[in-house]
C-alpha positions in Angstrom: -33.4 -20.1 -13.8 -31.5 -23.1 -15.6 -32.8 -25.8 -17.7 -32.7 -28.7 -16.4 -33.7 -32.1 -17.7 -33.2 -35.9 -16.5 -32.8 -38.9 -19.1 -32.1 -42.3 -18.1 -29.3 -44.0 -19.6 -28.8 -47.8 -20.6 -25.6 -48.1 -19.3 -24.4 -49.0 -15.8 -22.7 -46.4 -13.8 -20.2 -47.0 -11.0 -18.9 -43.6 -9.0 -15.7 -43.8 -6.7 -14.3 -41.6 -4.7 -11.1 -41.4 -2.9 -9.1 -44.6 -2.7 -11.4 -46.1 -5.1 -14.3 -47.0 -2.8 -17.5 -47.4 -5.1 -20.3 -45.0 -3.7 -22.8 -45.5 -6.3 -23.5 -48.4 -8.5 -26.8 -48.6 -10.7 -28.3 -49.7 -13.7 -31.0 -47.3 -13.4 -28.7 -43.6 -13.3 -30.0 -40.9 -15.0 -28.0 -38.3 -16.4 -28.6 -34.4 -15.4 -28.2 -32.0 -17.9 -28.4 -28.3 -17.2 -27.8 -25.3 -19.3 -25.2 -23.9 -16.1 -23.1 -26.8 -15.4 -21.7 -29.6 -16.5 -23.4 -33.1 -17.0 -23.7 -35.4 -13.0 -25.5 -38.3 -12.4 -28.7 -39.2 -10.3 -29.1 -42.7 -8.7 -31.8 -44.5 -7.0 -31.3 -43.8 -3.0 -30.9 -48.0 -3.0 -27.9 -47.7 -5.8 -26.0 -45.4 -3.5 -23.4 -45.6 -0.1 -24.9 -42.3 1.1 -22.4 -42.6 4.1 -19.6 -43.3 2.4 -19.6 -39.3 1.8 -20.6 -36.3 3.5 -24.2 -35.6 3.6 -23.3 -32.4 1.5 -22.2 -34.7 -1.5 -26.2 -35.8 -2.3 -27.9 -33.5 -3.9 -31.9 -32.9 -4.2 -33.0 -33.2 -7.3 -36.2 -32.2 -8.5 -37.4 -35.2 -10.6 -38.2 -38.5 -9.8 -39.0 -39.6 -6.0 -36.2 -41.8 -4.2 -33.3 -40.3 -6.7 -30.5 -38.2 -5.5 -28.0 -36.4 -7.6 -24.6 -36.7 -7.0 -21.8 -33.6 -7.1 -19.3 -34.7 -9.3 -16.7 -32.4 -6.7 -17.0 -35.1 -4.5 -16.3 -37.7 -7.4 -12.4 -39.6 -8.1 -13.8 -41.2 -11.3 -17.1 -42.4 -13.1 -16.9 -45.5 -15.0 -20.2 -46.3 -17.5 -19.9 -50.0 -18.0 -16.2 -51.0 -17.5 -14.7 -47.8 -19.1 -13.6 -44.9 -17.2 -14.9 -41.3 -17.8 -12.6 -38.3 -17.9 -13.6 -35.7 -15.5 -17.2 -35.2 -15.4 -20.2 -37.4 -17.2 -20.2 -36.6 -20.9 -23.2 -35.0 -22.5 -25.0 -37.1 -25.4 -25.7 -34.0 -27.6 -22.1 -32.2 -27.5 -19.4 -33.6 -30.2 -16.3 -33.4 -31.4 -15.3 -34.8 -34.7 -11.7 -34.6 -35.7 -11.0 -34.1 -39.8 -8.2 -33.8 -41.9 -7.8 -30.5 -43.5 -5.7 -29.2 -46.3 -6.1 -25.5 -45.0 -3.2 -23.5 -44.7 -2.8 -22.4 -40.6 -0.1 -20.8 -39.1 -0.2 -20.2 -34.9 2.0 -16.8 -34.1 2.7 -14.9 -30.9 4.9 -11.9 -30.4 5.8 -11.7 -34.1 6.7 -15.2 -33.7 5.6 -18.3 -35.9 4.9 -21.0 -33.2 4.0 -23.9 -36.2 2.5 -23.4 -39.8 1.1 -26.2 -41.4 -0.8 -27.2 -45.0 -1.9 -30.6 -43.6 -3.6 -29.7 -39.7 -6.4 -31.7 -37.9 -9.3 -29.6 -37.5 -11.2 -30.1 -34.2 -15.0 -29.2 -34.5 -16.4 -29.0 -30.8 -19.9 -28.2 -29.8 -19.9 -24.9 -28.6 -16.1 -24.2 -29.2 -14.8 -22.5 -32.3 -12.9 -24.5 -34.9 -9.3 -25.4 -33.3 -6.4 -26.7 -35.7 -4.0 -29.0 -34.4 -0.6 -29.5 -35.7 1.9 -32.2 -36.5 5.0 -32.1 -34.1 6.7 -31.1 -37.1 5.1 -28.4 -37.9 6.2 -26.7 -34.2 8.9 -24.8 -33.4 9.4 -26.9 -30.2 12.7 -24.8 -29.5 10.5 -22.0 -28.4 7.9 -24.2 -26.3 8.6 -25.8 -23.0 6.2 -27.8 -20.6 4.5 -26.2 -18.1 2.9 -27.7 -15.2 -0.5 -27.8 -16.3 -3.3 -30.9 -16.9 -6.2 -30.4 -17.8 -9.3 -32.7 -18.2 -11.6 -33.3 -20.9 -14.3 -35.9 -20.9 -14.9 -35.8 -24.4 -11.1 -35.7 -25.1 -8.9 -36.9 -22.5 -6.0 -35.4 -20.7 -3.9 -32.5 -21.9 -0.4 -31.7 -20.5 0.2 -27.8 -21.8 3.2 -25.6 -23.1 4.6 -22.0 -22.4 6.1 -19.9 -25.2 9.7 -18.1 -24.7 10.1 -15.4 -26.8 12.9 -12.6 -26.2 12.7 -14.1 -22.9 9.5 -13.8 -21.9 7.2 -16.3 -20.6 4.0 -16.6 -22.5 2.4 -19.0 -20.1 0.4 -22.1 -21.6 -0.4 -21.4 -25.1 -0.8 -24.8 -26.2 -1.5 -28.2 -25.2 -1.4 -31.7 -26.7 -3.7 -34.9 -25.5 -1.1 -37.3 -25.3 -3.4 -39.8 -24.3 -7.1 -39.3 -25.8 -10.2 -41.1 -25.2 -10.8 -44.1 -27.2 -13.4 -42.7 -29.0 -10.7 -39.7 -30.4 -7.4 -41.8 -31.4 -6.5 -38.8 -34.2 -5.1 -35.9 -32.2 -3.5 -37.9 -30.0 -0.1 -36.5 -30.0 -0.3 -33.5 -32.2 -0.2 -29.5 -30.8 -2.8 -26.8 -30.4 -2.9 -23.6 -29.8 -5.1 -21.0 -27.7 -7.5 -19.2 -29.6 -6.5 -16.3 -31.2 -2.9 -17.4 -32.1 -4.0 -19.5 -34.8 -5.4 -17.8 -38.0 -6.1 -19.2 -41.6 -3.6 -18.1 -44.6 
């Protein structure tokens, strides 16, 4: 059975859904954390438009009487205070701190080098390995090209992704850049990584 447990949070938390209609507005939220999914919040039945959604959207939580918990499927965007939240609710105990290494990476696919670098970022994320990303000088650009994949991460912001062609063959998204990161993450913005496994220390 998952872990579950409910903290209140300081902040005020607005949720809207399609067309930007606010469905949930509360100074009292509290955040759900479970060990099986990702971070959603709970709002006092008075801080929500319960029929601005479909029933199936309000969730029962087991906690506190007169709170429902809100699937974030059913969400367009968060905002705690006046900033907007990437994706889902972010989790107070998971971090990423980006620091300025001197290690010596190189990312390579299909006897291919992809980048090397002396100077790379390195990316510590809770639960994640170490990832290393790389200045746009550093990539061999000439053998990436965009794909049509974004993804979404609340703790970082949103990633547009690259293929690989080698001998002519596709390698689909094998790297990614935030072009565009949270406030809170200014230092990646802009540089490359690669998927696990194609980077490796020297």
């Amino acid at each position: 059975m998952a872990q579950l447990s409910l903290e209140p949070v300081t902040w005020r938390v607005r949720a809207r859904a399609g067309g930007g209609r606010t469905v949930a507005d509360s100074q009292a939220a509290l955040l759900v954390l479970s060990d099986d999914a990702p971070p959603a919040y709970a709002f006092p039945e008075s801080d929500i438009q319960r029929d601005a959604l479909p029933q199936s959207a309000w969730l029962t939580l087991a906690g506190p009487p007169g709170y429902v918990q809100l699937d974030n499927a059913c969400v367009e965007s968060f905002l705690e205070e006046d900033e907007p939240v990437a994706g889902h609710p972010r989790n107070p105990y998971h971090r990423v701190d980006a620091l300025a290494s001197s290690r010596h990476v190189r990312a390579t696919l299909a006897g291919e080098t992809l980048a090397e670098s002396t100077g790379p970022m390195a990316v510590f994320e809770t639960g994640e390995p170490t990832r290393f990303y790389f200045a746009q000088a550093d990539v061999r650009r000439s053998l990436l090209e965009p794909s049509e994949t974004v993804t979404t991460s609340p703790y970082i912001g949103s990633a547009v992704w690259f293929s690989a062609r080698i001998g002519g063959e596709l390698h689909p998204d094998v790297a990614w850049t935030y072009r565009f990161t949270i406030p809170q993450l200014p230092r990646i913005a802009g540089l490359i990584a690669f998927r696990d496994g194609l980077v490796r220390e020297l």
